[in-house]
N, C-alpha and C positions, 0 to 999 in steps of 0.2 A: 673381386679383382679377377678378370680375365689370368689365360695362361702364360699371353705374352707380354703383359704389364707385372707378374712373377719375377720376370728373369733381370738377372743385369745390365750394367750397361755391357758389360762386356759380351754377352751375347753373339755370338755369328750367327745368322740366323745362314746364311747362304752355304756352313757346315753344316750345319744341321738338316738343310735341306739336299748336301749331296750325300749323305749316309743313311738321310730316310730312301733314296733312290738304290745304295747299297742293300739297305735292309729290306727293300719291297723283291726281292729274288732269291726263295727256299724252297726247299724240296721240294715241296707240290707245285712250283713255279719257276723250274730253273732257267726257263726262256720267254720273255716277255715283248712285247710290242712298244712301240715308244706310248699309245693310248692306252695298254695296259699299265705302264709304267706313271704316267699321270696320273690316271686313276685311282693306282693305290696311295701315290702319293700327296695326292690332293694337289701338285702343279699344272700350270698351265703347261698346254703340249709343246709350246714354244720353251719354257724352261726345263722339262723334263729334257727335250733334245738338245739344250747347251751341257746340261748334268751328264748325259748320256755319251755325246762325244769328247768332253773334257776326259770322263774315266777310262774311252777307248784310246784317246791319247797317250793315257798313263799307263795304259795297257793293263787295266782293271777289269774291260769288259771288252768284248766280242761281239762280232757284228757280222749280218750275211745279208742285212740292208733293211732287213726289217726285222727280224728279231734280232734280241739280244741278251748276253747270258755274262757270269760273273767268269773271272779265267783267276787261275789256280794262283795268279800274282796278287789276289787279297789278303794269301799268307803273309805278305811283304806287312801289311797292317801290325803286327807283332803276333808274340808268340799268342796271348787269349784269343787272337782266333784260330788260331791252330788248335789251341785244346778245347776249345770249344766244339772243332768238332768229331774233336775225343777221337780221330782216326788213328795218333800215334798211339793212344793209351791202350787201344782195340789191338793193334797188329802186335806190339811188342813184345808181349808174353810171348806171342807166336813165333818171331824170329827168336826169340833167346832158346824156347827147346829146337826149334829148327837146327840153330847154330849148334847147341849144346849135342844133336844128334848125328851131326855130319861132320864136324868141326869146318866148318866154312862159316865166314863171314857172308850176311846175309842183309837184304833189304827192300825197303818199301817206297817207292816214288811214284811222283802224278804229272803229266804231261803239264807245261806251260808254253805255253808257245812253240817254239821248235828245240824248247829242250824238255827237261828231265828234268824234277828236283826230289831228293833225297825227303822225307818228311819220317824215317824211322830207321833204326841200323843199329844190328850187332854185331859187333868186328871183333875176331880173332884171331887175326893177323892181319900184318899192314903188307897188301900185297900191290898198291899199288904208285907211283911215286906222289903224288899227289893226295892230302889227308882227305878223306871222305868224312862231312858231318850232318846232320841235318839242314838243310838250306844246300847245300853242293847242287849246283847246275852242272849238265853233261847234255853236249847235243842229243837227241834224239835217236838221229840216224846212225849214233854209233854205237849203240847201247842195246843191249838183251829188253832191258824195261822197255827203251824207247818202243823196238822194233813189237810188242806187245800194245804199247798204249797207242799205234798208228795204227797197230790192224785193228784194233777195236774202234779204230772213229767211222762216221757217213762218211759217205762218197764225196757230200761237200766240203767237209771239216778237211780229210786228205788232200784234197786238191790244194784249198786251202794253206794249209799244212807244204805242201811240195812249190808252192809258188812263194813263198817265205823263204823256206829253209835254204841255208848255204849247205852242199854235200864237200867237207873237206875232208881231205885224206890225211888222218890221225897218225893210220899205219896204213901201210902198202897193202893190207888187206881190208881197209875200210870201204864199204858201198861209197862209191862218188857221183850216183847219177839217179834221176830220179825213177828210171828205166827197172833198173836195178833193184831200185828199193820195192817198188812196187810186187817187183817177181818175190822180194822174201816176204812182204809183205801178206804177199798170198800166200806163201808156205805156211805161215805162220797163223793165221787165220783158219788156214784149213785142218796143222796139229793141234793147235791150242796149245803151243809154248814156242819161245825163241829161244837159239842157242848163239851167242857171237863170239868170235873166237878170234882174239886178238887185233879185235878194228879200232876197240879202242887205246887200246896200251899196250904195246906189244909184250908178253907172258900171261895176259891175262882172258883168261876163259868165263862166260857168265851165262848164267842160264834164266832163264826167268819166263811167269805164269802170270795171266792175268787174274784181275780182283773183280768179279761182278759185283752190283748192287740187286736187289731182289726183282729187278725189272729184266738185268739179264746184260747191262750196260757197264763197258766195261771203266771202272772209274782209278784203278792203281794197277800198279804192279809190284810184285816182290819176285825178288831173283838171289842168288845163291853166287860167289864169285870165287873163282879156285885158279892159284897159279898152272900156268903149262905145265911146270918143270913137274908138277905132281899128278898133275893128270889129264887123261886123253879125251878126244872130245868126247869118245863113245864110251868112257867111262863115266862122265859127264850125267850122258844123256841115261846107264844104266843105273847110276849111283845113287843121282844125286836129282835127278828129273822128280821121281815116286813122291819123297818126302815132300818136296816142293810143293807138288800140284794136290798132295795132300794137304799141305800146313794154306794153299791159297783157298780150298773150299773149306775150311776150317777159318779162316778170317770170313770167307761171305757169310756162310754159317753165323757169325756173329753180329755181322754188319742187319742180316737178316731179323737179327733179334731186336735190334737198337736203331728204328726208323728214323730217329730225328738225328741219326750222324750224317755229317755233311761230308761229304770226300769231293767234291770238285769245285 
């Protein structure tokens, strides 16, 4: 008995054939061809490319017209793929002595689209009016991660990225243009850390470090969030920068140990 005289009638085979197209894109392949993507998956290139545009539609996969790559909205899939790729379980230890050392709420998030999503977080006070949990989207452009996980894209992906994104003003000190962002952009690129200081909530100050993977590519960020009323930005940047950009080469460090975690 064959493998698909096996299965029931209930069978989808047209699910099973758009998860094999999910599944044909890991670590050693995060960007594939529509003929790579046949290939692995033993479809014709005509239905790899219905599989491949439906998931860009859901906004599953990305596109720059000929390759194509998985976007951070897989986690939408449920929580086993998230611990699957074991990224929260990796950073957490990290943020809870980070927190435990600074007393600031701290956290970890991955670019999707033209936002932010939270994917780890130890909170120590609720500093801001809106609850932050795991899953929490926050544009991009107004955020310490964001302004970290932009400077770390190509030249294509930003562009990208800038021809998307809506620039609203949060607070009266938010970047509204994409002129703008680019200028911190480069700042930020050329310190290696962002400090944003009230663009997104007005009292609240946030700092944050990129997360390389062992190629050098920047795949999270974790940042560090402390009210105004408690401190200045250049306390910020004297206080609370060190341990940060300590506890982020302390998670590469780890990610470096553990090749088959997936973070994007």
């Amino acid at each position: 008995m064959d493998e698909g005289s096996a299965r029931g009638t209930h069978h989808v085979q047209s699910l099973e054939r758009g998860l094999a197209v999910i599944k044909a894109f890991h670590a050693g392949s995060p960007e594939l061809t529509l003929s790579d993507v046949a290939k692995a998956t033993g479809l014709t290139r005509a239905a790899a490319r219905r599989f491949l545009l439906t998931l860009a539609d859901l906004g599953y996969v990305r596109t720059d017209g000929k390759y194509f790559a998985l976007t951070a909205r897989v986690l939408e899939l449920g929580y086993a793929f998230l611990s699957s790729m074991s990224l929260p379980q990796v950073v957490q230890p990290h943020l809870e002595k980070l927190s435990a050392e600074v007393h600031e709420s701290s956290s970890v998030s991955v670019l999707d689209g033209t936002d932010i999503v939270y994917v780890a977080r130890v909170a120590v006070s609720r500093i801001m009016a809106v609850s932050i949990n795991v899953g929490t989207r926050f544009p991009a452009h107004a955020t310490s991660m964001g302004h970290v996980l932009l400077a770390g894209l190509s030249a294509h992906d930003l562009a990208e990225y800038l021809r998307q994104a809506r620039f609203d003003a949060l607070t009266p000190r938010t970047i509204t243009s994409a002129d703008a962002l680019r200028d911190e952009l480069e700042r930020v690129r050329t310190q290696g850390w962002a400090l944003v200081d009230q663009e997104l909530e007005e009292g609240l100050r946030s700092v944050a470090a990129p997360v390389h993977d062992r190629e050098g590519a920047v795949v999270a960020a974790v940042n560090l969030s402390t009210h105004a009323s408690r401190t200045t930005a250049e306390s910020v940047r004297r206080e609370l920068l060190p341990p940060l950009r300590a506890t982020a080469e302390a998670i590469e460090g780890d990610l470096a140990m553990t090749p088959s975690i997936r973070v994007s």
